[in-house]
N, C-alpha and C positions, 0 to 999 in steps of 0.2 A: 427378920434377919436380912442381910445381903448375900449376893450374889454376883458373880460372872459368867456371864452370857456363854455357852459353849457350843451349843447346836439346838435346834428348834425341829421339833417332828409335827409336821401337821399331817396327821393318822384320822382315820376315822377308830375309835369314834369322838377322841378327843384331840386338842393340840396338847404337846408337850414344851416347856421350854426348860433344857439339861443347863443347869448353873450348877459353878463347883462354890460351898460355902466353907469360909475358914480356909488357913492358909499354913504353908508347908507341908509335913507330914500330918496334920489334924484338917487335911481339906476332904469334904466329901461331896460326891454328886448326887445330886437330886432333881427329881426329874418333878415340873410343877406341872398337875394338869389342870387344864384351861379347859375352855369352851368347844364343843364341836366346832366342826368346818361353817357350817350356816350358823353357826352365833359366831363366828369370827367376823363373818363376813359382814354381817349386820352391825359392826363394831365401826364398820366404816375402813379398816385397819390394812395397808399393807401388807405384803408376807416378808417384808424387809424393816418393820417397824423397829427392830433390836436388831445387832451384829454382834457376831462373836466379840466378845471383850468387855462388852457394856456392863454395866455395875448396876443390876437393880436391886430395890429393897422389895422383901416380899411379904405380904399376911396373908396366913389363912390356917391349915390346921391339919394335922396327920391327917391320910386316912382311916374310914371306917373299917371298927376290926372284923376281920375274917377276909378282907379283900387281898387282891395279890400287890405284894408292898414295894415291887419293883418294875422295872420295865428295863431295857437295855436301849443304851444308850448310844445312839448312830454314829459320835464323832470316836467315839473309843473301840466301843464293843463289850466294855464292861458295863457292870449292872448300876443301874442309879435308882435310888428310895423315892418313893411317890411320893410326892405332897397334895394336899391339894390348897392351893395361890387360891384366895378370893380378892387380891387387891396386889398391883403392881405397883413399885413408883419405878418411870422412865427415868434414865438417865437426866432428861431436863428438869426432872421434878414433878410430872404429870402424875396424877394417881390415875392408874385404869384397873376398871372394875374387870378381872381376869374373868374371873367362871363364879357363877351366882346358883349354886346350889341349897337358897335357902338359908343356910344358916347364921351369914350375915354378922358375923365377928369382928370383921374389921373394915366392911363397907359403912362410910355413914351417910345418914338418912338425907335425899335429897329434898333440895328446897324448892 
């Protein structure tokens, strides 16, 4: 799916990045988590890497059931649905490998 970039929580124990998906009345927010703070960091990554507005594409997969399916979202104050993002594309077209939990859906295999 895609996205718009809306606020970015770097929390422990994870970062969050809130994109609103879908447009007019059928948009919703979703909040994608990513990597803790030390796997951010190790990413090499900026904390200004995205700015509000940017259009990324996202894969990765609900989360797992029985977890808590939301989180609230800084730039509103209303609630946004977890995701969990194992693969980003940047605005340039970059894929980055978000949060690597293993399951590997839509990471592919390096060379």
């Amino acid at each position: 799916m895609k996205g718009v970039v809306r606020a970015i929580q770097f929390i422990n124990p994870h970062i969050f990045i809130h994109v609103d998906v879908g447009s007019g009345a059928k948009t919703e927010r979703w909040a994608l988590e990513g990597p803790s703070l030390y796997g951010f960091d190790r990413k090499n990554l900026q904390r200004d890497f995205l700015k509000n507005g940017d259009v990324i594409g996202i894969c990765g997969y609900a989360i797992r059931k029985g977890a808590v399916d939301s989180i609230v979202d800084p730039a509103t104050g209303r609630s946004a649905k977890k995701f969990s993002a194992e693969e980003i594309t940047l605005p340039n077209g970059q894929k980055l490998e978000w949060a690597d939990y293993g399951t590997r859906r839509c990471i592919r295999p390096r060379n």
